[in-house]
Residue frames as qw, qx, qy, qz and C-alpha x, y, z in Angstrom:
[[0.942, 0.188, -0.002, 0.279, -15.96, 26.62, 31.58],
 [0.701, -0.622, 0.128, 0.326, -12.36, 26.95, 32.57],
 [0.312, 0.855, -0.412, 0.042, -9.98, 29.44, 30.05],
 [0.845, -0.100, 0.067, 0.521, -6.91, 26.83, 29.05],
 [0.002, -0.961, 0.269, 0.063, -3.83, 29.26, 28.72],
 [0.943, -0.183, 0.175, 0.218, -1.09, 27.89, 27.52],
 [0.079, 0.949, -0.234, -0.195, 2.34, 29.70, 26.88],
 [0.226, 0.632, -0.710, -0.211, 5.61, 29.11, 24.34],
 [0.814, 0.019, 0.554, -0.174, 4.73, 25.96, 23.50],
 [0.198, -0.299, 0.707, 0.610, 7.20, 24.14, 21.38],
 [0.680, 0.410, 0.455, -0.403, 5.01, 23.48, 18.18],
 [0.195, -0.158, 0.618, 0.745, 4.89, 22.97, 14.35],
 [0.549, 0.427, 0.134, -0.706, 2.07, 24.02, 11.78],
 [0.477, 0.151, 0.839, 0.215, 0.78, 20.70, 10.11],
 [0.199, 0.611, 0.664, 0.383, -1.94, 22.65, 8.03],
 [0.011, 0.497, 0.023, -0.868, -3.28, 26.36, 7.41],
 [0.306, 0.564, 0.597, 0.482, -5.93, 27.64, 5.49],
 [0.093, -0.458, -0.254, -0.847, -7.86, 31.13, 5.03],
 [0.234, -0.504, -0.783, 0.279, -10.33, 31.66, 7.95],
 [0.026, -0.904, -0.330, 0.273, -13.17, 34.56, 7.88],
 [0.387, 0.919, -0.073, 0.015, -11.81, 38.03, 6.24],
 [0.220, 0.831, -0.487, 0.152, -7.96, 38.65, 7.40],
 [0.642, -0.391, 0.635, -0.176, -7.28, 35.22, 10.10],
 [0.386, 0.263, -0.884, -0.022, -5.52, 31.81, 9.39],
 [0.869, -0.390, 0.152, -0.264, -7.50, 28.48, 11.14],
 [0.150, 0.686, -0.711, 0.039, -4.05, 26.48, 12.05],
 [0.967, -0.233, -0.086, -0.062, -3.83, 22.87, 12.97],
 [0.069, 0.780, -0.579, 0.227, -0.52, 22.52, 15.26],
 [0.883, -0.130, -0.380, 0.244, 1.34, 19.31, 16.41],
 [0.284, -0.759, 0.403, -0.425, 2.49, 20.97, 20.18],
 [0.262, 0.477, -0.776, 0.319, 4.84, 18.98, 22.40],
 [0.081, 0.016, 0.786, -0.613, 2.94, 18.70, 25.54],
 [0.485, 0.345, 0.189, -0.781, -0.87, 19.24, 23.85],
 [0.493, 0.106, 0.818, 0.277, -0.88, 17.03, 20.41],
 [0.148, 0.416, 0.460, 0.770, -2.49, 18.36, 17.49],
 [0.120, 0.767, 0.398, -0.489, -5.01, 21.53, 18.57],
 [0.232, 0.691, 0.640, 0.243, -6.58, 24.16, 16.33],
 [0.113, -0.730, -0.543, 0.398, -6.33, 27.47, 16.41],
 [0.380, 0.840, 0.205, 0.327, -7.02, 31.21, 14.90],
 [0.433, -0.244, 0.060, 0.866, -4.45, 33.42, 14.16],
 [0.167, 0.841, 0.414, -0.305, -6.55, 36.74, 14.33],
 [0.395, 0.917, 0.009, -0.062, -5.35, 38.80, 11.07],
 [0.709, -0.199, 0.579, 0.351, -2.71, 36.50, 10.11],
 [0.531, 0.338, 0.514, 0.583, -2.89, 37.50, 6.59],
 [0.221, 0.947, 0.234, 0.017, -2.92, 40.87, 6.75],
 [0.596, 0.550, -0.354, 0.466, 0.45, 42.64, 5.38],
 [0.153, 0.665, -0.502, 0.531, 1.51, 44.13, 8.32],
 [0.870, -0.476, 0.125, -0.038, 0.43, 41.14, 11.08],
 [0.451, -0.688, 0.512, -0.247, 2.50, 40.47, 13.56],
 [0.813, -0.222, 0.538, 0.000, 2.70, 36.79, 12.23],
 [0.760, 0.601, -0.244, 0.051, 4.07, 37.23, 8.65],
 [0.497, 0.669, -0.545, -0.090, 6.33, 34.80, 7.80],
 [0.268, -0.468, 0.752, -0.378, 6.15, 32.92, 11.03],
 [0.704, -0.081, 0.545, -0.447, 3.30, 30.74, 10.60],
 [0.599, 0.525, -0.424, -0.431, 4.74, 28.01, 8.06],
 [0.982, 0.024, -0.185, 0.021, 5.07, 24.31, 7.62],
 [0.807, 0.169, -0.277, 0.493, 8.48, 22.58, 9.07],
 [0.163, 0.580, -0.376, 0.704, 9.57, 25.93, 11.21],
 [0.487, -0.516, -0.698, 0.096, 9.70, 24.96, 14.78],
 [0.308, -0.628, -0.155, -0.698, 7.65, 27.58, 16.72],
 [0.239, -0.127, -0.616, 0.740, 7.17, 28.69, 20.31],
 [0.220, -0.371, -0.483, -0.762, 3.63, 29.25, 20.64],
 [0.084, 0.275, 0.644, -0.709, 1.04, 30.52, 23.31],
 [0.255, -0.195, -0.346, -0.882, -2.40, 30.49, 22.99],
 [0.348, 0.124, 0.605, -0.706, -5.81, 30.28, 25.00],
 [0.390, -0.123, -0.818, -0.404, -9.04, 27.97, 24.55],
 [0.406, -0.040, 0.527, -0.746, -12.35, 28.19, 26.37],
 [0.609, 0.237, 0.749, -0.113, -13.69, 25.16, 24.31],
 [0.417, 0.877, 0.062, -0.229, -13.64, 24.93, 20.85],
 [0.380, 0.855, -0.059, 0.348, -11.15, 26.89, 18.79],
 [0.534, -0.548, -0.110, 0.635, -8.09, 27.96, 20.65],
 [0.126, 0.989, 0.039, 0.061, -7.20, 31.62, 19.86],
 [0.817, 0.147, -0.204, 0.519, -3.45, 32.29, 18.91],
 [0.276, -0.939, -0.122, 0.164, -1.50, 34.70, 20.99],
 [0.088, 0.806, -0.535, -0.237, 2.55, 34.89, 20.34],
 [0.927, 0.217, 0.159, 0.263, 4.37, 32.75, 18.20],
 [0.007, 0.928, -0.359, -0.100, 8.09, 33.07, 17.68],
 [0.697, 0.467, -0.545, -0.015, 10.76, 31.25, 16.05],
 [0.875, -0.467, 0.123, -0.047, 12.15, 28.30, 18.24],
 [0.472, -0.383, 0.558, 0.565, 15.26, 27.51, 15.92],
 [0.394, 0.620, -0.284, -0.616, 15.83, 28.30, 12.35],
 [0.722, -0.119, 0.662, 0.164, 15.53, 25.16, 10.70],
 [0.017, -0.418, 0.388, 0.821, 16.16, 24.43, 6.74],
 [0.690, 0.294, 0.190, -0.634, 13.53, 24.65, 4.37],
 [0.718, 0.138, 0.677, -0.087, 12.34, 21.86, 2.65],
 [0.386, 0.605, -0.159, -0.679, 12.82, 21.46, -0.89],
 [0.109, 0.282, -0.895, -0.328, 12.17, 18.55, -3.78],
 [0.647, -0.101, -0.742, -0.144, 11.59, 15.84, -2.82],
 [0.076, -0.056, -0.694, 0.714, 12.23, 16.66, 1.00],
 [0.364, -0.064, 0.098, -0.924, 9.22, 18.95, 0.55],
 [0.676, -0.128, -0.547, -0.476, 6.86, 15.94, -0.82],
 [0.671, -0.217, -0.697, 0.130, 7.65, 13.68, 1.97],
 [0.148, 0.103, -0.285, 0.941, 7.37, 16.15, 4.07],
 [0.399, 0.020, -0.281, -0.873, 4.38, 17.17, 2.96],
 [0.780, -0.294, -0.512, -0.206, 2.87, 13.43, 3.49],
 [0.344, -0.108, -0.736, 0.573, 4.19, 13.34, 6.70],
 [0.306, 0.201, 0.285, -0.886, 1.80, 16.16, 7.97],
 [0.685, -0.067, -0.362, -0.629, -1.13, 14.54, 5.83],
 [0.592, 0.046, -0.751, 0.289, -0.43, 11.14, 7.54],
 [0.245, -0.198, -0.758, 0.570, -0.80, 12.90, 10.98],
 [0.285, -0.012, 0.011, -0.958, -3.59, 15.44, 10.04],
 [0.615, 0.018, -0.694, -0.375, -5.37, 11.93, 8.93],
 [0.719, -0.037, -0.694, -0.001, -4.41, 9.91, 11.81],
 [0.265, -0.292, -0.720, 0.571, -4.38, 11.66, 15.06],
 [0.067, -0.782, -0.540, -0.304, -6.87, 13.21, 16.77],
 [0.093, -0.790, -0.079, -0.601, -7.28, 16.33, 18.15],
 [0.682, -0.523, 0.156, -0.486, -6.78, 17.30, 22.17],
 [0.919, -0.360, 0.111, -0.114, -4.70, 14.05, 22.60],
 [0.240, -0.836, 0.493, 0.024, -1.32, 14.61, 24.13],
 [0.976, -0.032, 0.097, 0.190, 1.50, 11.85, 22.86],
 [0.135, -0.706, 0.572, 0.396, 5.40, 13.40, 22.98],
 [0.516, -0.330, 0.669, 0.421, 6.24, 10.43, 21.39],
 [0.524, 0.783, 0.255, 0.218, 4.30, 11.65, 17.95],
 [0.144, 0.976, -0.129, -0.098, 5.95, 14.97, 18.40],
 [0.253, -0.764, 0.470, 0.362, 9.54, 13.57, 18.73],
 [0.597, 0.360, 0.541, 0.471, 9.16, 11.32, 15.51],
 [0.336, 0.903, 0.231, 0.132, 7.65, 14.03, 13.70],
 [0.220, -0.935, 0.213, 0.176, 10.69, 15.86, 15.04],
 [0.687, -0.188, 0.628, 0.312, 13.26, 12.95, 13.70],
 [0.595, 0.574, 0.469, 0.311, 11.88, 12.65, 10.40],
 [0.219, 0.975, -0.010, 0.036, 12.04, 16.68, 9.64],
 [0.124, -0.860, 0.463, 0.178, 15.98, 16.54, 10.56],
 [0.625, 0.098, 0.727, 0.268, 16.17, 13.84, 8.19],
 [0.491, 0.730, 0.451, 0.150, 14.73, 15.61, 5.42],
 [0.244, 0.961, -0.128, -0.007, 16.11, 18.58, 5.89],
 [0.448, -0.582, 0.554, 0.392, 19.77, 17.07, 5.84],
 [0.509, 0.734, -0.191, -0.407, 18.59, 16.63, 2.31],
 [0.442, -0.298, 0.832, 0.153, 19.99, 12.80, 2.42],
 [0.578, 0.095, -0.657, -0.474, 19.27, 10.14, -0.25],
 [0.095, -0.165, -0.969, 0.155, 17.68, 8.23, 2.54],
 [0.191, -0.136, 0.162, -0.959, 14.87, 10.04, 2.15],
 [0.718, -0.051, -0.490, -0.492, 12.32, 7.09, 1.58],
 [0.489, -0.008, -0.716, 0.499, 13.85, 5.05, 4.77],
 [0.008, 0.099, -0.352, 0.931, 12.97, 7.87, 6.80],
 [0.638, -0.134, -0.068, -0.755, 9.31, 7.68, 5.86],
 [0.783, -0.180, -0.532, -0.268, 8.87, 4.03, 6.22],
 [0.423, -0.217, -0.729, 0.492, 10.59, 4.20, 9.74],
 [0.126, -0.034, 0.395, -0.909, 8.71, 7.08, 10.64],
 [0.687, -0.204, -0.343, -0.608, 5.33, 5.02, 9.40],
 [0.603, -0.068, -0.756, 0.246, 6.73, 2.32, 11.45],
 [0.214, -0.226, -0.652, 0.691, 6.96, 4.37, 14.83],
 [0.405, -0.167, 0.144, -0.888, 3.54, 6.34, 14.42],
 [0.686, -0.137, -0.629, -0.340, 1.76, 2.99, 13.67],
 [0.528, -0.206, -0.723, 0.395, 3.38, 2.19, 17.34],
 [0.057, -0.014, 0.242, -0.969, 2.33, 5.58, 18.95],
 [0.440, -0.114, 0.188, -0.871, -0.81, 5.27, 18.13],
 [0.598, -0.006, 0.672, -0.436, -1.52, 1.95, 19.10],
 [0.826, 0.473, -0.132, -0.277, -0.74, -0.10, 15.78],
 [0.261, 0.692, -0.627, -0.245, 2.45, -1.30, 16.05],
 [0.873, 0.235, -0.372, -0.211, 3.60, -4.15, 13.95],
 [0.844, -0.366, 0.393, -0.001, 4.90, -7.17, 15.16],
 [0.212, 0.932, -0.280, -0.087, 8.33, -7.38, 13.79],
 [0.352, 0.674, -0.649, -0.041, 10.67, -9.55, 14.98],
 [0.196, -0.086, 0.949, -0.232, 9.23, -13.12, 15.93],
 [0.425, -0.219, -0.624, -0.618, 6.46, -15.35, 14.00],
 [0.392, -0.304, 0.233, -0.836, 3.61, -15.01, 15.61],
 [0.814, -0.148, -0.380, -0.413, 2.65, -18.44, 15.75],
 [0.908, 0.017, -0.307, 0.285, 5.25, -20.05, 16.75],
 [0.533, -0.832, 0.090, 0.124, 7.20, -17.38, 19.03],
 [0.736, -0.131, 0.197, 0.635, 10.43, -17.94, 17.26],
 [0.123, -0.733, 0.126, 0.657, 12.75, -15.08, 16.22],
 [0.555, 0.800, 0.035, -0.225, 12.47, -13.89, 12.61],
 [0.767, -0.307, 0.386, 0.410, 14.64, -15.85, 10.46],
 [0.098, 0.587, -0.380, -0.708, 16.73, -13.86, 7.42],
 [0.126, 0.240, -0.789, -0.551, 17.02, -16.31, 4.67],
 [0.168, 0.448, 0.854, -0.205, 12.84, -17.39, 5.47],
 [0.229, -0.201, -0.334, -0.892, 9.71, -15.90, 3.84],
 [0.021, 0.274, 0.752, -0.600, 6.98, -14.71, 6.03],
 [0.031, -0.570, -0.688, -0.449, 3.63, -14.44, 5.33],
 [0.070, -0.001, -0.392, 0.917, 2.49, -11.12, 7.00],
 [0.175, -0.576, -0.773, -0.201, -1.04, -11.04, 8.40],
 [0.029, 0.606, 0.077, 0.791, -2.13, -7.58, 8.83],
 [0.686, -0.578, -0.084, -0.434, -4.66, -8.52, 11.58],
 [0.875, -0.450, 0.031, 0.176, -1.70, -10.79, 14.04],
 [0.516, -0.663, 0.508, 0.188, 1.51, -10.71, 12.60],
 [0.458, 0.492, -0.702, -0.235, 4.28, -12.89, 10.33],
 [0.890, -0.115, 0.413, -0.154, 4.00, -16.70, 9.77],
 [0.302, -0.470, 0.700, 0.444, 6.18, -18.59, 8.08],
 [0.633, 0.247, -0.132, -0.722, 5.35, -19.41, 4.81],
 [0.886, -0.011, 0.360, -0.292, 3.96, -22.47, 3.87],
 [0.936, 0.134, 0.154, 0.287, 6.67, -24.52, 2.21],
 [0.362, -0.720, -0.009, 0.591, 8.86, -21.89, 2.70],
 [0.459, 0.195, 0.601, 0.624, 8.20, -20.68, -1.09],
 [0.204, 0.294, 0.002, -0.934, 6.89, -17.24, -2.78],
 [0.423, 0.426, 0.799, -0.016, 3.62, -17.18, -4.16],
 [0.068, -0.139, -0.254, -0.955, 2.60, -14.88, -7.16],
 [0.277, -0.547, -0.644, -0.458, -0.91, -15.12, -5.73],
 [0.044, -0.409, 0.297, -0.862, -1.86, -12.07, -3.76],
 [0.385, -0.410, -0.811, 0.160, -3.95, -12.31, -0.62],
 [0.101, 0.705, 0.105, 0.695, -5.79, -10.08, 1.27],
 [0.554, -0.796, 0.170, -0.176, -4.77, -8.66, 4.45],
 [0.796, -0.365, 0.222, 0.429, -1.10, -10.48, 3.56],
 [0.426, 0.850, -0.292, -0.100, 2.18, -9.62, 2.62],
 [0.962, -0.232, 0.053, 0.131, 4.88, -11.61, 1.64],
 [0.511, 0.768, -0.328, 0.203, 8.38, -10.97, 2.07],
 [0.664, 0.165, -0.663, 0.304, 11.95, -12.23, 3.21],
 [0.595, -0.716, -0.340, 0.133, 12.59, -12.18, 6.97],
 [0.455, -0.224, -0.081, 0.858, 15.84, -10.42, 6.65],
 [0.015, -0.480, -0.223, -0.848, 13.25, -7.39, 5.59],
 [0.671, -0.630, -0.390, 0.027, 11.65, -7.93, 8.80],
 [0.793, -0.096, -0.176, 0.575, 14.95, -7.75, 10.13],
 [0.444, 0.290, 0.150, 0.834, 15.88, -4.72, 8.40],
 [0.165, -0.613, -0.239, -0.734, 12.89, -2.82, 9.11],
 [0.734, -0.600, -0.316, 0.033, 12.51, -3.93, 13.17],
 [0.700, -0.224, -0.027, 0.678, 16.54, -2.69, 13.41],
 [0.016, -0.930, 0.038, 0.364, 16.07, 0.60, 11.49],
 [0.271, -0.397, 0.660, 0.578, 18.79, -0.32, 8.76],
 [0.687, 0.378, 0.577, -0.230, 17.02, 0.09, 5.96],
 [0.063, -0.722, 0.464, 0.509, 20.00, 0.42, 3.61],
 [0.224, 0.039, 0.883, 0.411, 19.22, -2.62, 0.81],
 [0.297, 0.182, -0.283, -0.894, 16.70, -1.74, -1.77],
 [0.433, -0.138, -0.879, -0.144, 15.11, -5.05, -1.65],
 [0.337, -0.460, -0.660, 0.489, 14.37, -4.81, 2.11],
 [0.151, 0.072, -0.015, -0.986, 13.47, -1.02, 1.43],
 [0.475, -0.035, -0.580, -0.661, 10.75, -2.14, -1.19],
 [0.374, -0.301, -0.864, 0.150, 9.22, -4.74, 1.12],
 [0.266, -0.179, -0.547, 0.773, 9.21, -2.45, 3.68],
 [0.268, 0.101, -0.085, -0.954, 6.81, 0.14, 1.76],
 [0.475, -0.135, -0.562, -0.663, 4.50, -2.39, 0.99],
 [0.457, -0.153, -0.691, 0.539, 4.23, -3.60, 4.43],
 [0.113, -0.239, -0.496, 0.827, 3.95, -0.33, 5.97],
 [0.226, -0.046, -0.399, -0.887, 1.68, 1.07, 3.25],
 [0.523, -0.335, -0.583, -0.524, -1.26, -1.46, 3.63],
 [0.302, -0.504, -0.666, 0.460, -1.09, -1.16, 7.46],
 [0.013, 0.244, 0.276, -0.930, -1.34, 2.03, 7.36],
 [0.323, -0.142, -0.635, -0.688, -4.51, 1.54, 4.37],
 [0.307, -0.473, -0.821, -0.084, -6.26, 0.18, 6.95],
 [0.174, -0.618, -0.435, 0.631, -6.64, 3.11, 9.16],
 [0.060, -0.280, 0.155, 0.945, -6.81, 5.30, 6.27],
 [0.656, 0.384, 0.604, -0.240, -9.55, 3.86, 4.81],
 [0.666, 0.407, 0.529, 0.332, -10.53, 4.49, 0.83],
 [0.187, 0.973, 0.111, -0.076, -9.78, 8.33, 0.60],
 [0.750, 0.405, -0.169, 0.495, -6.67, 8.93, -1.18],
 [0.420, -0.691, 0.029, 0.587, -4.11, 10.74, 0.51],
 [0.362, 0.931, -0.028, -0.035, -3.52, 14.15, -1.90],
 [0.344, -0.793, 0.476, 0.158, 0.62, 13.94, -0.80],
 [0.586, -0.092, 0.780, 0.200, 1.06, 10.73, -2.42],
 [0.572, 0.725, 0.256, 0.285, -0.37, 12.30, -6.39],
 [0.104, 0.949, -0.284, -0.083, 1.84, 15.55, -5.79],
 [0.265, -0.651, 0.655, 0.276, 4.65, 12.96, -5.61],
 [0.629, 0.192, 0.661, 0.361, 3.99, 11.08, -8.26],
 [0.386, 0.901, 0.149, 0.131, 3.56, 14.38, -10.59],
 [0.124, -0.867, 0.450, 0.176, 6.77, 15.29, -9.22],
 [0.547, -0.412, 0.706, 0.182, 8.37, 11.94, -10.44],
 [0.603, 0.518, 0.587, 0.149, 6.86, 12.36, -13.73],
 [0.116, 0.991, 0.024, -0.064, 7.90, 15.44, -13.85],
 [0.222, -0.850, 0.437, 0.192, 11.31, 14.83, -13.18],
 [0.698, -0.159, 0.666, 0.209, 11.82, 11.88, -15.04],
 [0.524, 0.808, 0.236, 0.129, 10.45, 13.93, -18.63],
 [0.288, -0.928, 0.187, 0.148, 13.20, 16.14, -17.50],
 [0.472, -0.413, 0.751, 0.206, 15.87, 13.81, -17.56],
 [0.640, 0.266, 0.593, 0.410, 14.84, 12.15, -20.85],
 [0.065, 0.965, 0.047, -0.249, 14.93, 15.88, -22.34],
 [0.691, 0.385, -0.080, 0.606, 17.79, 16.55, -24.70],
 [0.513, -0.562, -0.029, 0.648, 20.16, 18.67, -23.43],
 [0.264, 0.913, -0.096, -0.296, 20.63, 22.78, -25.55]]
């Protein structure tokens, strides 16, 4: 079998754990490669060669070789300094790399994962208050990368263009239909959601600047994405709720 070699590849580290006595096993989201694997030989010893390099969110210039398997890490070196994550950035941040550790596989090249993945992070780290926008357009465009995406901005029955002041039933499996007397139901369905068309609207255009059309949007994007995730929680999605429990005790806290 045929030694891959592959050199300064742009990259980020989605995950990192411990691996054997002094080595890191990495999962990386590379430009030209898509997610790959690989060991960073005495990564955790004090005086390797990779302290401080191999960390979430920093984008990296990485080379490393793969004769099946494992790939084996050779240099890694800072592409640009970007800024670190912190808060709340960090959490959503944080699901964003679960989200693709979950949902792509291994070995299978797609730029257009890497340059969301690239979008979102300089969203986060501008440390906006859109920070919740960001995720539901970046669920929007992986759902389309990897061969989910939603049908946005025309009922699916009827071929016409999504109308604002309508309510669409959303059918996970096709698409929006108008609803049936164009009225909300409080009775839930499964595999639908219902909500207004200007949230359609909002969320097909990328303006997802009304709180209404926000909120839609998450519940939308959430139970497509439930279906590929199946029933295993995603761990990103308790750390942020402990963080929003956390910060909301905070805030009801008297003050010294």
């Amino acid at each position: 079998m045929q030694t891959l070699r592959v050199d300064r590849q742009p990259a980020y580290v989605l995950h990192r754990r411990p691996y054997r006595n002094n080595s890191l096993l990495l999962e990386l989201l590379t430009r030209d490669h898509g997610r790959v694997a690989v060991v960073a030989r005495g990564a955790r010893q004090p005086r390797s060669r990779y302290h401080g390099l191999l960390v979430q969110f920093q984008p990296l210039l990485v080379s490393w070789s793969c004769k099946g398997g494992l790939g084996a890490l050779g240099q890694a070196e800072i592409h640009w300094t970007a800024r670190r994550l912190q808060g709340e950035s960090l959490a959503c941040g944080l699901y964003v790399n679960e989200l693709l550790m979950r949902l792509v596989h291994r070995d299978d090249p797609c730029l257009a994962i890497f340059q969301l993945y690239t979008s979102v992070l300089a969203r986060l780290e501008n440390g906006q208050a859109d920070n919740e926008a960001a995720l539901r357009l970046c669920e929007r465009d992986l759902l389309q990368a990897l061969g989910y995406g939603m049908a946005l901005d025309h009922d699916v029955e009827n071929g016409e263009a999504i109308r604002p002041e309508c309510v669409y039933n959303y059918f996970l499996d096709k698409g929006p239909v108008l609803a049936s007397g164009n009225g909300v139901t409080d009775t839930p369905r499964a595999g639908v959601v219902q909500l207004k068309g200007s949230s359609l609207n909002a969320l097909a255009q990328g303006r997802l600047d009304d709180r209404e059309a926000l909120k839609e949007a998450k519940r939308l994007t959430r139970m497509t994405l439930g279906k590929l995730l199946g029933n295993k929680p995603l761990n990103s999605r308790s750390l942020f709720r402990e963080r929003q429990g956390a910060v909301r005790k905070r805030a009801s806290t008297p003050g010294p």
